[in-house]
C-alpha atoms as a printed R data frame, in Angstrom:
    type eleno elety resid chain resno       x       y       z
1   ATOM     1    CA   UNK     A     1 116.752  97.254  86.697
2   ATOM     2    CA   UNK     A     2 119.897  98.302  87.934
3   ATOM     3    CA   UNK     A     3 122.591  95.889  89.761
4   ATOM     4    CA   UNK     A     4 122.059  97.282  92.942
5   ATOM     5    CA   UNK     A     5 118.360  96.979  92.712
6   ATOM     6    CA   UNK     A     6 119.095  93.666  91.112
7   ATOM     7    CA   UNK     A     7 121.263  92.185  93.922
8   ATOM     8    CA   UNK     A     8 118.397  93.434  96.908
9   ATOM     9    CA   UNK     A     9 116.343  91.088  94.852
10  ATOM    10    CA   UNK     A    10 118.451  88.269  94.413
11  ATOM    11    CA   UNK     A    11 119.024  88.615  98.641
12  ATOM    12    CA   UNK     A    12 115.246  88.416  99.155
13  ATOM    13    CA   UNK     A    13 114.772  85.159  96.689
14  ATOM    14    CA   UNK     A    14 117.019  83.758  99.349
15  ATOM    15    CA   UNK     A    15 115.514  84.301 102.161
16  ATOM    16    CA   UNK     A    16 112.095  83.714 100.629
17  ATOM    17    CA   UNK     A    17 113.382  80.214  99.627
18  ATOM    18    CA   UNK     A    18 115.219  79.238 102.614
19  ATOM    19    CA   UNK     A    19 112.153  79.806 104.772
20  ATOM    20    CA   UNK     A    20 110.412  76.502 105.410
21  ATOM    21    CA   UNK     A    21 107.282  76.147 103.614
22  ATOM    22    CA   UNK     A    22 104.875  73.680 101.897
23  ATOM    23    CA   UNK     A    23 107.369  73.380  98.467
24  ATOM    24    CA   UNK     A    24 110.030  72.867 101.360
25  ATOM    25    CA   UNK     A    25 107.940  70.017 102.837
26  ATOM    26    CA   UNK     A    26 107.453  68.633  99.505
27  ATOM    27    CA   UNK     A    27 110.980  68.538  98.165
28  ATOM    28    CA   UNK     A    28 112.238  66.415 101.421
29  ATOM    29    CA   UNK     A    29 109.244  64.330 101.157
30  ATOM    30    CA   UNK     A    30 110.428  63.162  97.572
31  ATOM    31    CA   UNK     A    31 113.985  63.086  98.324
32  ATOM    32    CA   UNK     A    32 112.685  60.580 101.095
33  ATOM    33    CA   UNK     A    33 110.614  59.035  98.678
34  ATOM    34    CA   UNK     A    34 112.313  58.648  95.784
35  ATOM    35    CA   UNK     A    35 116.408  59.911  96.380
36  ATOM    36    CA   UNK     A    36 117.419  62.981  94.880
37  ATOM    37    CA   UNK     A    37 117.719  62.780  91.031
38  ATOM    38    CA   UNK     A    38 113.997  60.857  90.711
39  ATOM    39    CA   UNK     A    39 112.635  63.343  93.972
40  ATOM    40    CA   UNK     A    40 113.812  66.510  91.784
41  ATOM    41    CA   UNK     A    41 111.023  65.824  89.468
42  ATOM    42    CA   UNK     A    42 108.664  67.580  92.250
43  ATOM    43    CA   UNK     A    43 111.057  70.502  92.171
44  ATOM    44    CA   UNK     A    44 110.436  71.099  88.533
45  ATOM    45    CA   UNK     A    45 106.880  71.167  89.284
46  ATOM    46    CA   UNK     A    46 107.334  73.795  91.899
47  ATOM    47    CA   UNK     A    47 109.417  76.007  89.410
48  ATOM    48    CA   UNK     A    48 106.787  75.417  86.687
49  ATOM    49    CA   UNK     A    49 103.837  77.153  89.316
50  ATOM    50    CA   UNK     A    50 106.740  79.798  90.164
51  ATOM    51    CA   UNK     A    51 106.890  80.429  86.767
52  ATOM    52    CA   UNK     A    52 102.738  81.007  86.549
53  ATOM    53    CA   UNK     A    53 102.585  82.815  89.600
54  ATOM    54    CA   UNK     A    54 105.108  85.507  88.336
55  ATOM    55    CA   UNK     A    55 103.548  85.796  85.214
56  ATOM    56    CA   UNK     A    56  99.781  86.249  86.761
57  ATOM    57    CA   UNK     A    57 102.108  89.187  88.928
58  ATOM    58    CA   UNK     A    58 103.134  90.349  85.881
59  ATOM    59    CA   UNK     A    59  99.334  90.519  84.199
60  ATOM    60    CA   UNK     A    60  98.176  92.078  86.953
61  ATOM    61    CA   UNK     A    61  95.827  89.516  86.777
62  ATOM    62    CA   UNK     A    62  97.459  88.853  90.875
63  ATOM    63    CA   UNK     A    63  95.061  91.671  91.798
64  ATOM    64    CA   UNK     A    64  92.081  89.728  91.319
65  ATOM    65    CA   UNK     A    65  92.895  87.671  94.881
66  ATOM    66    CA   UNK     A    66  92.909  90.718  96.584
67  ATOM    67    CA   UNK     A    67  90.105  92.208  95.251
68  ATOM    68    CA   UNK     A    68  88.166  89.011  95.332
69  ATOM    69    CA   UNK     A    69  87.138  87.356  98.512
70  ATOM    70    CA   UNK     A    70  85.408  84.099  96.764
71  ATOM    71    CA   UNK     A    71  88.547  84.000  94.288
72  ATOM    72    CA   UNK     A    72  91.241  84.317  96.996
73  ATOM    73    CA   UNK     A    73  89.024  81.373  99.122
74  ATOM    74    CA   UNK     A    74  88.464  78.952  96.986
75  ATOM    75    CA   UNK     A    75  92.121  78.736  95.924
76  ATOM    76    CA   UNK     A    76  93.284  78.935  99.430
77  ATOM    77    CA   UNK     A    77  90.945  75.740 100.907
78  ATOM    78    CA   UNK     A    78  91.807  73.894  97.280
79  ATOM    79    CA   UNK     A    79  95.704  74.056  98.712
80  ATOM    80    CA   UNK     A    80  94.514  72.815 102.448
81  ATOM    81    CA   UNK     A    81  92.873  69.904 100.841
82  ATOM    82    CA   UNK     A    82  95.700  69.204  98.726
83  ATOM    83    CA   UNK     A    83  98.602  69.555 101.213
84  ATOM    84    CA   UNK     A    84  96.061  67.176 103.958
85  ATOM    85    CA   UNK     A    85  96.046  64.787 100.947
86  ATOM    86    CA   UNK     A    86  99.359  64.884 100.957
87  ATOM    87    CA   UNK     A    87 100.124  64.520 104.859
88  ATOM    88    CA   UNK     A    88  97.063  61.064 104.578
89  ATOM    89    CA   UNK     A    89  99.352  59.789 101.679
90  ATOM    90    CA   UNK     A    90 102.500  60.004 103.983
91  ATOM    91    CA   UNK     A    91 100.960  58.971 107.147
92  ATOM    92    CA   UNK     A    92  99.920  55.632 105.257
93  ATOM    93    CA   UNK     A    93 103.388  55.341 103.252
94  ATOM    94    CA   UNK     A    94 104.832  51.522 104.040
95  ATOM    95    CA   UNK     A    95 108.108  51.417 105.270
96  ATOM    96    CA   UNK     A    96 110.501  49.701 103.013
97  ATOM    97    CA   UNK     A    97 113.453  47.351 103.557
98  ATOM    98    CA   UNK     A    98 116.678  49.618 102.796
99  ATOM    99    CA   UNK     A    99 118.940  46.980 101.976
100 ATOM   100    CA   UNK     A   100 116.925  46.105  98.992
101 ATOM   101    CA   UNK     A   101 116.262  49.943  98.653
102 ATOM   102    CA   UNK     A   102 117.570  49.613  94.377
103 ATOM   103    CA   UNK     A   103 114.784  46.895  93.900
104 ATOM   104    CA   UNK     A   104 112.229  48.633  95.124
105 ATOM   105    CA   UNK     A   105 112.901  52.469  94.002
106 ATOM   106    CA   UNK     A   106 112.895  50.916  90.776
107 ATOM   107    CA   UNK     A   107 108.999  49.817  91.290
108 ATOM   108    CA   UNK     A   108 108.463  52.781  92.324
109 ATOM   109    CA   UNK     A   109 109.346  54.228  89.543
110 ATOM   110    CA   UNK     A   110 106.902  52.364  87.602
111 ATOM   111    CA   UNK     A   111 104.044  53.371  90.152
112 ATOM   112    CA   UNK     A   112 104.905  56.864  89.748
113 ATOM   113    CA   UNK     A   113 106.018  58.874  86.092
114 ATOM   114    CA   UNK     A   114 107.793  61.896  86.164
115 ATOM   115    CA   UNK     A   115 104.837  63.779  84.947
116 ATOM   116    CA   UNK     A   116 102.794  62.657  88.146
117 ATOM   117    CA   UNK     A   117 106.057  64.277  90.505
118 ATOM   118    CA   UNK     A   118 105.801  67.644  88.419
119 ATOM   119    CA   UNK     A   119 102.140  67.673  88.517
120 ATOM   120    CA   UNK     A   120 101.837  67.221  92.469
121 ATOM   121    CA   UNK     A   121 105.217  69.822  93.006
122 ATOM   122    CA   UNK     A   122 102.855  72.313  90.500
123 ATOM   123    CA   UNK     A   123 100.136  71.881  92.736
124 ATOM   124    CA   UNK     A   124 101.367  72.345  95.835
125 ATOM   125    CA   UNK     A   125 102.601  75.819  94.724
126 ATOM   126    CA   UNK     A   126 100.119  76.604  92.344
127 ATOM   127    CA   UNK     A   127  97.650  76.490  95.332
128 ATOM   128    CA   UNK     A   128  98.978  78.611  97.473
129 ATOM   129    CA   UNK     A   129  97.543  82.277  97.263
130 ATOM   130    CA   UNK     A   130  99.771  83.736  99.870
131 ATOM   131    CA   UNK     A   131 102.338  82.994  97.010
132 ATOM   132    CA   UNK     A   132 100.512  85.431  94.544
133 ATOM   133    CA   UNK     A   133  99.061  87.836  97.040
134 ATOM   134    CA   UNK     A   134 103.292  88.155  99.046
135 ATOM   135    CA   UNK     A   135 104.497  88.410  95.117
136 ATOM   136    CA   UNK     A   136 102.002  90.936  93.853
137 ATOM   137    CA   UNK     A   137 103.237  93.283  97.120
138 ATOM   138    CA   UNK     A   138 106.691  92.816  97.057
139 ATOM   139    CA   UNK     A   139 107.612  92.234  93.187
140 ATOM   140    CA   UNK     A   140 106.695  95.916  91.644
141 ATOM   141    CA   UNK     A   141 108.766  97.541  94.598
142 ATOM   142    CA   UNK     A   142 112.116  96.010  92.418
143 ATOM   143    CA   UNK     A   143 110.433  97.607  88.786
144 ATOM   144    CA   UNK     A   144 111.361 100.767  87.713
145 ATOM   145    CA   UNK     A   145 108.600 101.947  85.914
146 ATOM   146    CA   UNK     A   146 110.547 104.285  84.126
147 ATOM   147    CA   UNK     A   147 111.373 101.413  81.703
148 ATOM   148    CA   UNK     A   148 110.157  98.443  80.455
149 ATOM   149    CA   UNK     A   149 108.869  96.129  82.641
150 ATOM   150    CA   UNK     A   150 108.439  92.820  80.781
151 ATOM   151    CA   UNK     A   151 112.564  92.913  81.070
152 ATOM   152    CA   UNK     A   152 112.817  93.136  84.556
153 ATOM   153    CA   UNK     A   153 109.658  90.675  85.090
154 ATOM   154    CA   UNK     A   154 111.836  88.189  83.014
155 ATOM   155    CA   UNK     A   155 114.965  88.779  84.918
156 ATOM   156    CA   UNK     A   156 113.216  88.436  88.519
157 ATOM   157    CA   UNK     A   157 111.300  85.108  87.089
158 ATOM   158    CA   UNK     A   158 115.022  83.767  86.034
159 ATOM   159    CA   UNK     A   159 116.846  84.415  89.618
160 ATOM   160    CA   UNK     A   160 114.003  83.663  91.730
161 ATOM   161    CA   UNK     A   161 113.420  80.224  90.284
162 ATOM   162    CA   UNK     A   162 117.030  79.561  89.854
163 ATOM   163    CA   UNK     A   163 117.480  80.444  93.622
164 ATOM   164    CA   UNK     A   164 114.747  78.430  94.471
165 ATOM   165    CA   UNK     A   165 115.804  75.359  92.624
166 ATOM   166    CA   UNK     A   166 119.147  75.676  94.302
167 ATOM   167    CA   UNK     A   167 117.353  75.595  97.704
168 ATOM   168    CA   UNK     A   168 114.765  73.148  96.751
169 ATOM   169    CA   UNK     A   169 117.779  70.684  95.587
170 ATOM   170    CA   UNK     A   170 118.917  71.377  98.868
171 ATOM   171    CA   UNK     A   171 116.189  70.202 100.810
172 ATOM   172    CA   UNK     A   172 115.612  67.578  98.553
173 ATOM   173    CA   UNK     A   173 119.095  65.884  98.602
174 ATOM   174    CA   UNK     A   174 119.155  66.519 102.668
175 ATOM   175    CA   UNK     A   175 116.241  63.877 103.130
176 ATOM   176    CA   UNK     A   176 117.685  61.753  99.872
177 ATOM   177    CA   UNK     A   177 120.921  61.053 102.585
178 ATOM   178    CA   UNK     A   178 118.988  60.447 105.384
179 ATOM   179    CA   UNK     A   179 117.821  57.356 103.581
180 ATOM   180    CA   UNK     A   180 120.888  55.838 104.360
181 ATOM   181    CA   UNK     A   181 120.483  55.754 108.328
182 ATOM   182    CA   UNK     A   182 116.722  54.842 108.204
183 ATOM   183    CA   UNK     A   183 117.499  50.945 108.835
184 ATOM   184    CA   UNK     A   184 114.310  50.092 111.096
185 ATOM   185    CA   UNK     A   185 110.751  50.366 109.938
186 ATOM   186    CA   UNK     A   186 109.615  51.748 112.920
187 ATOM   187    CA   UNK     A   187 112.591  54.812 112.036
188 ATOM   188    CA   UNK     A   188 111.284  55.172 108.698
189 ATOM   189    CA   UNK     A   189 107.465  55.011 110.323
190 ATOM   190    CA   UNK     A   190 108.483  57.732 112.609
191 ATOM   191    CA   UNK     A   191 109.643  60.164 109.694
192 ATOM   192    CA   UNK     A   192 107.157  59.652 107.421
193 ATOM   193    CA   UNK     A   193 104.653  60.628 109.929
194 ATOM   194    CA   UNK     A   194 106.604  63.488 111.154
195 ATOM   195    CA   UNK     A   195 106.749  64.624 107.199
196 ATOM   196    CA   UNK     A   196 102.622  64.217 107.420
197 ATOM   197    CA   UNK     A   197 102.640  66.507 110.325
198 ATOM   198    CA   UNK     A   198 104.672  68.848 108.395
199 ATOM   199    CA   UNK     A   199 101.704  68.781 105.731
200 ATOM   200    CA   UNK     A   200  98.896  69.054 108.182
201 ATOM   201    CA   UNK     A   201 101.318  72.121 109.634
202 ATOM   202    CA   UNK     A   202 101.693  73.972 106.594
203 ATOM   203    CA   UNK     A   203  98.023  73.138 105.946
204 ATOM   204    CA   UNK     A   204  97.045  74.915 109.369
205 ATOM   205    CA   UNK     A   205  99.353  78.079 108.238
206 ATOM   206    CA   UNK     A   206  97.632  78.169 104.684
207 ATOM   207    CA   UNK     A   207  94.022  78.058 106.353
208 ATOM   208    CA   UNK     A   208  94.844  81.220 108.875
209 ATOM   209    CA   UNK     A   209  95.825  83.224 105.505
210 ATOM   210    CA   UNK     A   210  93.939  86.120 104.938
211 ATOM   211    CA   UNK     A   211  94.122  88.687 102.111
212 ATOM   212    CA   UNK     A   212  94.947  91.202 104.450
213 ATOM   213    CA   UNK     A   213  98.164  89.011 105.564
């Protein structure tokens, strides 16, 4: 891959990432949550599906959702269930007293291990076929065939997670700060709702995905 080709790439990881999406929605919910060193723990779940999802690319094993309608569906409505989960957990979330915000992030911790955040930021990537299906069209165009391609797979996996995690920190540490201002219940109700919507939203986009998208 040469640097020119390189550097179209590493423009479109950007762009990819900065678009709001269900791993955006995620990473602000845990920075809500949790604050942003605990909330990255999601984010390493939703570079560990990145990670997959490139690699399937990279099998050509990707084709399979496009030539499969039953494949490409049931992995779609599994990530509509999942991110609706998701919106029901947020819409029920309890509002917590910020001025004993230490205390209680600390049970929280307890309630919730690491491996849980990675598993549910895995998920809500690893569940998304548009993911595959968008990577699978757009990743080959950045191979040159001429050589070899496990290379230049490796080197697209590298920036477009370390792009992502950049963004993803982003997002997460934005909704870590707003933590400070949320001094009401009723303010804190309000967002985590609004964060449920942005589940149910996301949700709605996944359903309307078709392979033909």
């Amino acid at each position: 891959m040469s640097f020119e080709m390189w550097l179209a790439f590493f423009t479109a990881c950007w762009v990819i990432s900065i678009s709001p999406g269900a791993g955006a929605v995620a990473s602000m919910a845990s920075g809500l949550k949790y604050g942003f060193p605990y909330g990255y723990w999601n984010v390493i779940g939703l570079q560990s599906a990145l990670a997959l999802q490139i690699l399937i690319v990279a099998a050509g094993v990707g084709a399979v959702l496009v030539a499969s309608e039953l494949a490409f569906q049931l992995i779609k409505w599994f990530g509509v269930g999942y991110l609706v989960f998701l919106a029901w957990q947020q819409w029920r979330a309890v509002p917590t007293d910020m001025e004993a915000q230490t205390h209680q992030l600390e049970q929280q911790l307890q309630r919730e291990s690491p491996q849980k955040m990675i598993l549910k930021g895995f998920l809500v990537n690893i569940s998304n076929p548009k993911a595959i299906v968008f990577m699978l069209a757009v990743l080959p165009q950045f191979v040159d065939v001429t050589k070899s391609q496990l290379p230049q797979y490796s080197l697209m996996m590298v920036t477009m997670i370390a792009v992502d995690m950049i963004v993803m920190a982003g997002y997460t540490g934005l909704a870590a700060k707003v933590l400070r201002y949320l001094k009401s219940p009723r303010q804190q109700k309000i967002l985590n709702r609004s964060f449920a919507a942005m589940f149910v939203g996301a949700a709605s986009l996944l359903s309307l995905v078709n392979r033909s998208n």
